[in-house]
C-alpha positions as CSV (number, residue, x, y, z in Angstrom):
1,X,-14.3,-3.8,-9.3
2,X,-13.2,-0.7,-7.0
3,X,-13.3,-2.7,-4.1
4,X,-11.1,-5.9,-5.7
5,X,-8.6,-3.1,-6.3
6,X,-9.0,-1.6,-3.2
7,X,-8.5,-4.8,-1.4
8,X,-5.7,-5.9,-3.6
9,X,-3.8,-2.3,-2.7
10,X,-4.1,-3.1,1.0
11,X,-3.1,-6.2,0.7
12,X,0.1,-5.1,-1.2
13,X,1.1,-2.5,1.4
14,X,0.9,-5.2,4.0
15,X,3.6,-7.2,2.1
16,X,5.5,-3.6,1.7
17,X,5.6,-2.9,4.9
18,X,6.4,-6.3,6.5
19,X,9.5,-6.4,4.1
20,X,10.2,-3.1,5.2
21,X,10.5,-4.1,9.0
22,X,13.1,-6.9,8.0
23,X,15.9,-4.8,5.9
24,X,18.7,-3.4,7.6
25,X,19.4,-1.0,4.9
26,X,18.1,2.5,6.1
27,X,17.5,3.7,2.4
28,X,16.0,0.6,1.3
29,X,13.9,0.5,4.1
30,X,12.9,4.2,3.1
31,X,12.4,3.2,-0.2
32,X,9.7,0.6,0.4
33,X,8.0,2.5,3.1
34,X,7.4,5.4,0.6
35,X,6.0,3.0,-1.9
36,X,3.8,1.9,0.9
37,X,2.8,5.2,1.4
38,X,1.7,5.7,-2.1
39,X,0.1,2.4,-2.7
40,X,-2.1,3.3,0.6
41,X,-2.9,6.4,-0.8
42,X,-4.1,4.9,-4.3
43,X,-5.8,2.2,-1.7
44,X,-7.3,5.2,-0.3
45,X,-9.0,6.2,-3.5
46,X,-9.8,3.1,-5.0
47,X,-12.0,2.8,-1.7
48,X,-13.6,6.3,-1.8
49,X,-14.9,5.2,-5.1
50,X,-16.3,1.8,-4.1
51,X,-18.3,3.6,-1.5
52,X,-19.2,6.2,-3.4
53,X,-20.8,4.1,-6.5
């Protein structure tokens, strides 16, 4: 279940940050790269604890 979750969470930042990329908005492109950040992070996690079961 760890890894669905951690491959769903990558697979979400890759949308993120290709959305990212297209806005000309500076703080909306911020915005999303943040949440990227974050998601990665909980993507990060999600996969220590796959391996780690």
């Amino acid at each position: 279940m760890s890894l669905m979750a951690t491959i769903f969470f990558l697979i979400l930042v890759n949308f993120f940050v290709a959305f990212a990329r297209q806005q000309k908005k500076g703080s909306l492109r911020i915005l999303l790269f943040v949440i990227a950040f974050v998601t990665l992070l909980i993507a990060i996690l999600f996969g220590i604890r796959a391996l780690s079961a």
